[in-house]
Wavefront OBJ file of the C-alpha trace (Angstrom):
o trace
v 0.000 0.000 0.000
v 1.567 3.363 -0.619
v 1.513 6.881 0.857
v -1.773 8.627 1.219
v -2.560 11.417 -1.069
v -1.703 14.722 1.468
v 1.960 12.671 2.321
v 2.357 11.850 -1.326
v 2.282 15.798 -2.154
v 4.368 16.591 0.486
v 7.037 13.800 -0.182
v 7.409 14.259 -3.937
v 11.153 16.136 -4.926
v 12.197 16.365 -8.591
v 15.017 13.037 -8.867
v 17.497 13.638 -11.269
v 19.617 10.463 -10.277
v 18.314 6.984 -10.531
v 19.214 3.267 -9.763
v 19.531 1.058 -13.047
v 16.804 -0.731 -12.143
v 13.394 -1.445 -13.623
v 9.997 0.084 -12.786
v 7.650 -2.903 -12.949
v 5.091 -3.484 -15.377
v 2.276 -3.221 -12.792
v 3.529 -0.078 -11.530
v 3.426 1.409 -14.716
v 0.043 0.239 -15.810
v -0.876 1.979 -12.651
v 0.909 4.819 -13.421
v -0.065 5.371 -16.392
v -4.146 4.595 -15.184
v -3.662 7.125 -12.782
v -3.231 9.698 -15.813
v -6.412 8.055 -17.632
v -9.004 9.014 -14.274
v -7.552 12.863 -14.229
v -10.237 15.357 -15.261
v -10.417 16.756 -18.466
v -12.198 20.034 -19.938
v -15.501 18.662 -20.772
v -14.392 15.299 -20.027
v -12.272 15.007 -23.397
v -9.552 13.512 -22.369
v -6.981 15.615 -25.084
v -4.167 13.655 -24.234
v -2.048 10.394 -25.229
v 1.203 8.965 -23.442
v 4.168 7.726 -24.852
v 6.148 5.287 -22.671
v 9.680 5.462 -23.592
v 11.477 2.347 -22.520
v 14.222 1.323 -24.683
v 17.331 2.345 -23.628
v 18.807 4.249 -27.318
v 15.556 5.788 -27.712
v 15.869 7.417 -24.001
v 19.058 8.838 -24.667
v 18.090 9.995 -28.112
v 15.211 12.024 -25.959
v 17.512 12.901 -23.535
v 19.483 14.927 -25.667
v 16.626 16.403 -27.409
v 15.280 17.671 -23.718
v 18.659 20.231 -23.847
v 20.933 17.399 -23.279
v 19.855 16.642 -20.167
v 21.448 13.176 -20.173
v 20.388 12.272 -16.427
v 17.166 11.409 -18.120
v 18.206 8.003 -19.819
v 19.439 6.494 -16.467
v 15.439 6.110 -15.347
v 14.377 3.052 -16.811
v 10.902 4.550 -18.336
v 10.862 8.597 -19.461
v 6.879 9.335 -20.082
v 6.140 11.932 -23.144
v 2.390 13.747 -22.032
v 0.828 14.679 -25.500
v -1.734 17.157 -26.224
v -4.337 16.761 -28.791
v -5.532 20.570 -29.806
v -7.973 19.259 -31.925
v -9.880 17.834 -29.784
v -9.727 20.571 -27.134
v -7.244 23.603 -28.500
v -8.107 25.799 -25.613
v -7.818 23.282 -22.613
v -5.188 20.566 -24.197
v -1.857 21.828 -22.373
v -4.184 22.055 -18.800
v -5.164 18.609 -19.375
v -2.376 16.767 -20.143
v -0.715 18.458 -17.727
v -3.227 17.425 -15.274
v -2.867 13.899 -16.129
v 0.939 14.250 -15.898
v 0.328 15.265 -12.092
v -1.267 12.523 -11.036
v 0.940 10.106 -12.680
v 3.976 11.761 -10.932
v 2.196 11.420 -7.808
v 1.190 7.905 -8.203
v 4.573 7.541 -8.983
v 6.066 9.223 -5.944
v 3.068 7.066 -3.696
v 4.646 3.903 -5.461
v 8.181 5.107 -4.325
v 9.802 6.228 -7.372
v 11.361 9.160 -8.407
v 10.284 11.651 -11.103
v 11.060 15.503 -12.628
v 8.521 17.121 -14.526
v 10.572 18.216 -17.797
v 9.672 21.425 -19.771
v 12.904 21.938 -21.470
v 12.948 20.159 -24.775
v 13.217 20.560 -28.803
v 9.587 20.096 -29.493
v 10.321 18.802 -32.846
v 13.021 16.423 -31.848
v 10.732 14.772 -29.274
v 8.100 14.697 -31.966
v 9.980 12.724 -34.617
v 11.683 10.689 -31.953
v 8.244 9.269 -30.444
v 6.689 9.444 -33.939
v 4.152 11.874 -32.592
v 1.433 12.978 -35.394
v 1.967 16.570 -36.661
v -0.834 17.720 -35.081
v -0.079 16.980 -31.476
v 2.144 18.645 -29.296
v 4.278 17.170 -26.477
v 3.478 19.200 -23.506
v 6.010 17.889 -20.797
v 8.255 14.726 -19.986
v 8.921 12.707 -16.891
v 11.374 10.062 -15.925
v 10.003 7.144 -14.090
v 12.843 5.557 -11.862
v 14.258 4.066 -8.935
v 15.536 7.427 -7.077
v 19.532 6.897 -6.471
v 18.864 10.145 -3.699
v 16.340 11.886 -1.924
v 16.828 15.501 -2.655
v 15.681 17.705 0.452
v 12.514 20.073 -0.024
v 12.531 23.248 -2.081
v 12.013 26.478 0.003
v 8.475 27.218 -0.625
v 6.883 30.926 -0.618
v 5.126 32.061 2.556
v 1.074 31.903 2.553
v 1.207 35.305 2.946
v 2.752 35.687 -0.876
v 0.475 33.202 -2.479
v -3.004 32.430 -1.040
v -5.698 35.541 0.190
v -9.045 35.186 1.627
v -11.654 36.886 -0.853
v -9.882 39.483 -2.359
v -6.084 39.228 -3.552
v -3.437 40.388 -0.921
v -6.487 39.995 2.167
v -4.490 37.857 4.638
v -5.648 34.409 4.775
v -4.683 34.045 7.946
l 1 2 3 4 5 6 7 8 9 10 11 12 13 14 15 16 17 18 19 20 21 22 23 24 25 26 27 28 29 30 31 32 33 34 35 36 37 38 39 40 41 42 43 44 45 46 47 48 49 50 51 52 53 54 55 56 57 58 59 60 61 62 63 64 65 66 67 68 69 70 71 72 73 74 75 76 77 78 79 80 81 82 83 84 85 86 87 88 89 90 91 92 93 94 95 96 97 98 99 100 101 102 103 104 105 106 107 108 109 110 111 112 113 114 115 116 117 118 119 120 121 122 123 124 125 126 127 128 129 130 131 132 133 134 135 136 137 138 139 140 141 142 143 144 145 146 147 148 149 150 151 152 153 154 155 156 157 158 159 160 161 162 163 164 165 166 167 168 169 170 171
């Protein structure tokens, strides 16, 4: 049984070292099914995920995410892709929804993760064979953390969060 939800959240870091060792197939498949039940604008579901698991293709992705080669040591690197035709307004939200939950269902599992914006959209694209009219809208690795990084300072409530109107203390 793994973490509950509020511990999950609180536990995940961004892993940028892993153990060469596998994620197993159930784990993915729940993975991966966590990203399915997210919510969707309208319930559309714009999204599709490629599971990258072979170990030339990873670094080939790797180097197209600005040669960030630490991704090809996790054994899995998961591409979120948008659909904008079936929801151009909402299809970045969404798949980035989905990508949430699967890094927390991840982290819950105990394995690491690092949501990944930095990448050569069209690189990624031809790499995963991705139709022309999708876009990738973030990558994760899915591995065996090698560390546990210590938490990120956070902002105060006071700079984030107000209580009706915007800059009413909270409290």
């Amino acid at each position: 049984m793994g973490m509950d939800t509020i511990e999950t959240i609180m536990n995940r870091r961004s892993v940028r070292k892993f153990e060469r060792k596998p994620v197993s197939d159930e784990d993915l498949h729940t993975i991966i099914e966590a990203g399915r039940q997210a919510p969707s604008a309208a319930n559309r579901q714009p999204w599709h995920f490629v599971v990258v698991r072979g170990e030339d293709l990873r670094r080939q992705v790797a180097e197209a995410c600005s040669g960030q080669s630490w991704l090809a040591d996790a054994d899995t690197i998961v591409a979120g892709v948008g659909k904008p035709s079936v929801n151009e307004k909402w299809y970045a939200v969404d798949v980035a929804i989905a990508m949430q939950n699967m890094i927390l269902s991840a982290t819950a599992l105990g394995y690491g993760t690092c949501w990944v914006g930095a990448f050569d959209q069209e690189r990624v694209r031809s790499l995963l064979g991705v139709p022309e009219d999708m876009r990738v809208v973030a990558l994760t690795p899915v591995g065996v953390p090698a560390d546990t990084p210590e938490p990120r300072p956070r902002q105060p409530l006071s700079e984030f969060a107000s209580l009706d109107r915007y800059g009413k203390a909270l409290g």
